[in-house]
C-alpha positions as CSV (number, residue, x, y, z in Angstrom):
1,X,-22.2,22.9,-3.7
2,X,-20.0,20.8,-5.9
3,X,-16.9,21.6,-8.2
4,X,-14.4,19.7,-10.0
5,X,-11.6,21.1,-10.4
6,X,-8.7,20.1,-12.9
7,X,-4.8,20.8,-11.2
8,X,-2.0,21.0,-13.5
9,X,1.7,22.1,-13.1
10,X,2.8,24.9,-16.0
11,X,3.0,22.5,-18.7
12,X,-0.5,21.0,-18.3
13,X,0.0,18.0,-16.6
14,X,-2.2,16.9,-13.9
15,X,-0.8,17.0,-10.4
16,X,-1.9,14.4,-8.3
17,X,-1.7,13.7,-4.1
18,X,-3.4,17.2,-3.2
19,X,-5.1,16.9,0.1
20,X,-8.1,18.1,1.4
21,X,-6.4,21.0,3.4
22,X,-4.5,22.6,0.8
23,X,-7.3,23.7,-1.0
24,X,-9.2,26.9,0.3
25,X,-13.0,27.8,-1.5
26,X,-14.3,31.1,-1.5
27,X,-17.8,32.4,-2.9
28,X,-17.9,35.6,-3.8
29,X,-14.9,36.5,-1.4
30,X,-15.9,35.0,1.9
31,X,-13.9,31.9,2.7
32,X,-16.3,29.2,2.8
33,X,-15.6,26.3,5.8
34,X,-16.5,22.3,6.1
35,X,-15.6,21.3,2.5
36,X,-14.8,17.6,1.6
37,X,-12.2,16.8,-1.4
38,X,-12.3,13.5,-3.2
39,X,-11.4,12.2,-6.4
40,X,-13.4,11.0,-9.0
41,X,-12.3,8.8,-12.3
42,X,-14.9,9.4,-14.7
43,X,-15.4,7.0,-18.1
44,X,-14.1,8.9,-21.6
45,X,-15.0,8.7,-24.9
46,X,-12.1,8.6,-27.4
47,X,-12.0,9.2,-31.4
48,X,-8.9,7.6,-32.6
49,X,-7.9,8.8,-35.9
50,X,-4.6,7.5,-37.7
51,X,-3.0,8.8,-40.8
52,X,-3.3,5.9,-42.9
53,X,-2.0,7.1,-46.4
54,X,0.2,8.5,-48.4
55,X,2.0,10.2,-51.5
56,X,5.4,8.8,-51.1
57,X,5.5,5.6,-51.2
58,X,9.2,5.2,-48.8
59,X,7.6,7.3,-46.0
60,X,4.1,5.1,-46.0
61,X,6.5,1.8,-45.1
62,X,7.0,2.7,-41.9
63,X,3.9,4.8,-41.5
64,X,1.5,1.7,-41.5
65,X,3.1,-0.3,-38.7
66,X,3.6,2.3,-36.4
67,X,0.4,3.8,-36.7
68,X,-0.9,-0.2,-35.6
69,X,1.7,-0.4,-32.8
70,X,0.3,2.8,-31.4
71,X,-3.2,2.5,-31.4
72,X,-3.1,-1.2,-30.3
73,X,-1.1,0.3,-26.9
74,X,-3.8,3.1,-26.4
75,X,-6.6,0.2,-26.8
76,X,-5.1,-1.5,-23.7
77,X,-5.6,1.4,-21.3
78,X,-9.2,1.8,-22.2
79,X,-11.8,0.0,-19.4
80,X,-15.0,-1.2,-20.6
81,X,-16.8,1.6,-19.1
82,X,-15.0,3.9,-22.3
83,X,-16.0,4.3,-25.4
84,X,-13.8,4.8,-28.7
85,X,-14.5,4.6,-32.5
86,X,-11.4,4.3,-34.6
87,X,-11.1,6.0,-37.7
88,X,-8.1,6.2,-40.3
89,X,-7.5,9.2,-43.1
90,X,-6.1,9.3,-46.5
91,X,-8.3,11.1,-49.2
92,X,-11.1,11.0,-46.9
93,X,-11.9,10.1,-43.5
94,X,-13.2,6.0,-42.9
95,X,-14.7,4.4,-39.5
96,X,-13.7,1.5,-38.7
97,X,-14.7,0.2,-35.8
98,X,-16.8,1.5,-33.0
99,X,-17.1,0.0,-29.3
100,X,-20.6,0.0,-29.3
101,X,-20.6,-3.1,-31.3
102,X,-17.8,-4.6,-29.0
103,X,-14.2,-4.1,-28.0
104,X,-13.3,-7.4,-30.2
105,X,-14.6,-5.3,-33.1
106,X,-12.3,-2.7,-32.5
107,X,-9.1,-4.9,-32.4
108,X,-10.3,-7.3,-35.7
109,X,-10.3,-3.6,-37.5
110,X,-6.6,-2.8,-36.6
111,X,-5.9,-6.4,-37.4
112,X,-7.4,-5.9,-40.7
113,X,-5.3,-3.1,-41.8
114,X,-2.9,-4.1,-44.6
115,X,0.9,-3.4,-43.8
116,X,1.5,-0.4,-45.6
117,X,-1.3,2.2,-46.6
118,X,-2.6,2.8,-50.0
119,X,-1.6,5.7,-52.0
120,X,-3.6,8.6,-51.6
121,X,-3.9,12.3,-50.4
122,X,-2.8,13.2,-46.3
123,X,-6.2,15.7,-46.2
124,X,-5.6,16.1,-42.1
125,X,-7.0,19.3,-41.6
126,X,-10.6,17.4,-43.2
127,X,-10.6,14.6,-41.5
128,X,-9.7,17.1,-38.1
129,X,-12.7,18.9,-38.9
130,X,-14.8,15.8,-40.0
131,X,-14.0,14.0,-36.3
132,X,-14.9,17.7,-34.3
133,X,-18.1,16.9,-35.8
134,X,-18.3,13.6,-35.2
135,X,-17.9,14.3,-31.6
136,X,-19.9,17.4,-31.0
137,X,-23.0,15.7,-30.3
138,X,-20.9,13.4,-27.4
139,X,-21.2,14.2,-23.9
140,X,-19.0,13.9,-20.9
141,X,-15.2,13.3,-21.2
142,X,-14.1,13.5,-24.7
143,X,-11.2,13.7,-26.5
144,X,-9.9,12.9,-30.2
145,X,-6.3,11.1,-30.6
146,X,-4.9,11.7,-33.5
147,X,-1.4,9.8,-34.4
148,X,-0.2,11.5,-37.6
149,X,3.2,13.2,-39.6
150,X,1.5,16.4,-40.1
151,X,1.6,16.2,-43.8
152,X,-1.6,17.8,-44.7
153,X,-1.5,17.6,-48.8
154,X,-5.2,18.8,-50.1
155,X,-7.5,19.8,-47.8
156,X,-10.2,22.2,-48.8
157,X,-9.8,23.4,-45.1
158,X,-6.7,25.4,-44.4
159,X,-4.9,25.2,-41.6
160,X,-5.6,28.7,-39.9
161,X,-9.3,28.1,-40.4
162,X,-8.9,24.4,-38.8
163,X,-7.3,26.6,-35.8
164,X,-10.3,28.8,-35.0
165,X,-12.7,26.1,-35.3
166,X,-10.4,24.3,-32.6
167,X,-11.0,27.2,-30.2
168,X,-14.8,26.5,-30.0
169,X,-15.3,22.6,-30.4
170,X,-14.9,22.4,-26.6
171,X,-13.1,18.6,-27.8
172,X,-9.3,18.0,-26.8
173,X,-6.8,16.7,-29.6
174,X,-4.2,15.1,-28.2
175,X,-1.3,14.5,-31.0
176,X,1.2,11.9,-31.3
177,X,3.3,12.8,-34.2
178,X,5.3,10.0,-35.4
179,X,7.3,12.1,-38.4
180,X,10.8,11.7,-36.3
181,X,9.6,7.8,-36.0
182,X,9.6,7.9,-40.1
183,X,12.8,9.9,-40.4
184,X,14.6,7.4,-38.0
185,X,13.6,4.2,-40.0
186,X,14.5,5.8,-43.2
187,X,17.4,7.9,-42.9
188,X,19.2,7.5,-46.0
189,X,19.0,5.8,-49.2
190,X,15.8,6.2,-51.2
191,X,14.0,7.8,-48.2
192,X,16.9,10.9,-48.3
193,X,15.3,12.2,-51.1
194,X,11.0,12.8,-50.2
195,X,12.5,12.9,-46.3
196,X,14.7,15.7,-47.0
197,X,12.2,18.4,-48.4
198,X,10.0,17.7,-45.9
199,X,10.0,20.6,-43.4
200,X,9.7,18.1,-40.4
201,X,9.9,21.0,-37.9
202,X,7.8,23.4,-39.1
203,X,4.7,20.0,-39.3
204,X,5.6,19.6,-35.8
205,X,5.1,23.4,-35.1
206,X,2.0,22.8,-36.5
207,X,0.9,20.1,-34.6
208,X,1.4,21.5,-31.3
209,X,-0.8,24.6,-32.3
210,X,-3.3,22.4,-33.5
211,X,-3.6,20.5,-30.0
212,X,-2.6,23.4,-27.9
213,X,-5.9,25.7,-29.8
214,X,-8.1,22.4,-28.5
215,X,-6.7,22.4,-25.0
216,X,-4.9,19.3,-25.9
217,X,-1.6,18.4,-26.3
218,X,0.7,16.8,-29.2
219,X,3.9,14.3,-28.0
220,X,6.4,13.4,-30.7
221,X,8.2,10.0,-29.1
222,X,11.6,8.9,-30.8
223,X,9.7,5.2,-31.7
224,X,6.5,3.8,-30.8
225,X,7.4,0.6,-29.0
226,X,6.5,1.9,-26.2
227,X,4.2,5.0,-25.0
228,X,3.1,3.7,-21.7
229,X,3.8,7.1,-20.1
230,X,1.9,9.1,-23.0
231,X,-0.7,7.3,-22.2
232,X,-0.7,7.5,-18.8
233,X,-0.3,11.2,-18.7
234,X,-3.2,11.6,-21.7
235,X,-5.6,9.5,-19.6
236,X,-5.3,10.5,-16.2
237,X,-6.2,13.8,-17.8
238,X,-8.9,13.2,-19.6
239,X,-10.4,11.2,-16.5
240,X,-9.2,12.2,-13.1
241,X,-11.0,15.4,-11.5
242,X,-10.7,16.6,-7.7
243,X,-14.5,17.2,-6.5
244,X,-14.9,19.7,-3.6
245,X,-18.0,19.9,-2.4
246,X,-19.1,22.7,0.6
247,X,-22.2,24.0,2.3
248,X,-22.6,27.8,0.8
249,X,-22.6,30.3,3.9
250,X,-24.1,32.9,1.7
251,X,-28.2,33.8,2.6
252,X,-28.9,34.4,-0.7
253,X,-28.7,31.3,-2.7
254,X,-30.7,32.4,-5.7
255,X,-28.3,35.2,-6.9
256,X,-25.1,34.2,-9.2
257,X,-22.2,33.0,-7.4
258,X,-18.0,34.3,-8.0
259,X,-16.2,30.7,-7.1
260,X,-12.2,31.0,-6.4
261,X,-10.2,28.2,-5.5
262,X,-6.7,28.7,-4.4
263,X,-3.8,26.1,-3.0
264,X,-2.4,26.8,0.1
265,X,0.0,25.3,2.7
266,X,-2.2,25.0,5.9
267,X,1.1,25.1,8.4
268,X,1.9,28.8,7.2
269,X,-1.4,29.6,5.4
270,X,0.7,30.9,2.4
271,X,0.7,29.6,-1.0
272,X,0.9,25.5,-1.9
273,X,4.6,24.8,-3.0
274,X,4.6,22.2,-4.6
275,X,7.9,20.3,-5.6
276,X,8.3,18.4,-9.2
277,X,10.7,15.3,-9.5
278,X,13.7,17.2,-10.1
279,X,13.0,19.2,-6.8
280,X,12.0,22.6,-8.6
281,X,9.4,24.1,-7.0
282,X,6.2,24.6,-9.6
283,X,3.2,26.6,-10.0
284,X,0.2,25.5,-10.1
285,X,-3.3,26.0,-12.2
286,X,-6.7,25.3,-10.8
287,X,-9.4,24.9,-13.3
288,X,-13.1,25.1,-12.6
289,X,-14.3,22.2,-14.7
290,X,-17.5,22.9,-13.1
291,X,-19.6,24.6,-10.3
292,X,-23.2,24.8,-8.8
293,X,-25.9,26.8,-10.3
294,X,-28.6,27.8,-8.5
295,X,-32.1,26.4,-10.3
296,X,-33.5,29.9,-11.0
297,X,-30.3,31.9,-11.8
298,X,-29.1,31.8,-15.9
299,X,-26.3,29.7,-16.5
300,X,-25.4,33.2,-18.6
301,X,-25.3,34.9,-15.2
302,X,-22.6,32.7,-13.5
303,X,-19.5,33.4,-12.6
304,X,-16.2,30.6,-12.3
305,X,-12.7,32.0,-12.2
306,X,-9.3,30.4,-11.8
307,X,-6.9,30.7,-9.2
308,X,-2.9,29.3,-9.3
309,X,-1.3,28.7,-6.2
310,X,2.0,30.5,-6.2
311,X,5.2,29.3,-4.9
């Protein structure tokens, strides 16, 4: 039997360096013996979609070449193994590139973008909706990045219904919401007056919901010079997965199965603790990502749960 299972501390981060005999398996309540635990780095696929557009015309300035800056440091974390399109939005949604027809294509269509984007409409909750489309039929790892201010100015989608269609497009959006990148780079003068009846906050409110509903998550940086550890964090998970694979004890092995996995300190046989980097001790989520189905039991039949590993 094989799972992978997805560890994160309570913020949703992926803790790494768990070892093979801190995690206990049991199936259907018996504890289940001689499992192996390795890790496994699977290949994504990525939508990138930038906000590349605009009403006012002081905020677009700085929109355009920090929208470049960060997709062209998310393009150098990417192996050849992953696939990404890249896609920008105004009044509409537009794709630009896709790696299918080569990474260079990808990097000649960021080139290609002009220095400051055209006016236009901000329709983000469209073009959201447009890309959950897009990657429905994708399979595997999957995830759209968006890098946007939040300012959604016409979209025939509202944002409430964006938020329940989130909940079932089984497609992460992780945010990167550069309007605190804008406001810094234009903090008085002609900016003061389009910055300042802006509800900055209450976007950024927004954008967390948005990536939270998706199971992803939205990161607002101060500039966008450098996101190394964004990226990091995004991509490790997106890709890394421990896999624990046992031999079932049970007799039976065409009736559904109740999978639990739980943390644990083998010395005491209580709970994992498990120690962040400012020596707090943490809690941490296990997530079935997936688990064996027998051949001629329903997938509707089958049972997963998750288990956290209390300090």
């Amino acid at each position: 039997m094989t799972l992978k299972l997805l560890v994160q501390d309570p913020n949703g981060f992926f803790v790494p360096n768990i070892r093979r005999d801190n995690f206990v398996i049991f199936e259907n309540n018996v504890l289940q013996s001689n499992a192996t635990v390795e890790i496994e780095h699977s290949p994504v696929s990525l939508a990138l979609l930038m906000e590349y557009g605009g009403r006012q015309k002081v905020l677009t300035r700085e929109l355009g070449s920090a929208v470049k800056r960060t997709e062209q440091q998310i393009l150098e974390q990417l192996g050849r193994q992953d696939s990404v399109s890249i896609f920008k939005y105004g009044n509409s949604i537009e794709r630009l590139a896709d790696s299918s027809e080569g990474f260079d294509s990808v990097a000649r269509a960021l080139n290609s973008l002009g220095s400051q984007p055209e006016f236009s409409e901000t329709n983000l909750y469209d073009a959201l909706a447009a890309m959950l489309q897009q990657m429905r039929g994708v399979s595997g790892r999957k995830a759209i990045f968006v890098i946007s201010s939040g300012i959604d100015t016409f979209s025939k989608m509202s944002y409430e219904d964006l938020l329940t269609t989130l909940k079932d497009a089984n497609t992460p959006i992780y945010m990167i919401g550069i309007g605190q990148v804008i406001r810094q780079a234009n903090p008085i003068g002609e900016s003061a007056g389009p910055s300042v009846k802006i509800d900055w906050k209450g976007l950024e409110d927004q954008l967390i919901a948005i990536a939270k509903a998706s199971g992803g998550r939205a990161y607002f940086p101060e500039n966008t010079f450098d996101l190394t550890s964004i990226y990091d964090d995004v991509m490790e998970n997106l890709r890394v997965r421990y896999v624990v694979t046992y031999k079932t004890s049970a007799t039976d092995t065409q009736s559904p199965r109740l999978v639990r996995v739980e943390l644990i300190n083998p010395k005491t046989g209580g709970p994992l603790e498990i120690v962040d980097a400012g020596g707090k001790i943490i809690r941490a989520s296990v997530a079935l990502q997936s688990s064996y189905i027998p051949s001629s039991v329903s997938r509707d039949a089958v049972n997963t749960s998750t288990e956290k590993g209390h300090p």
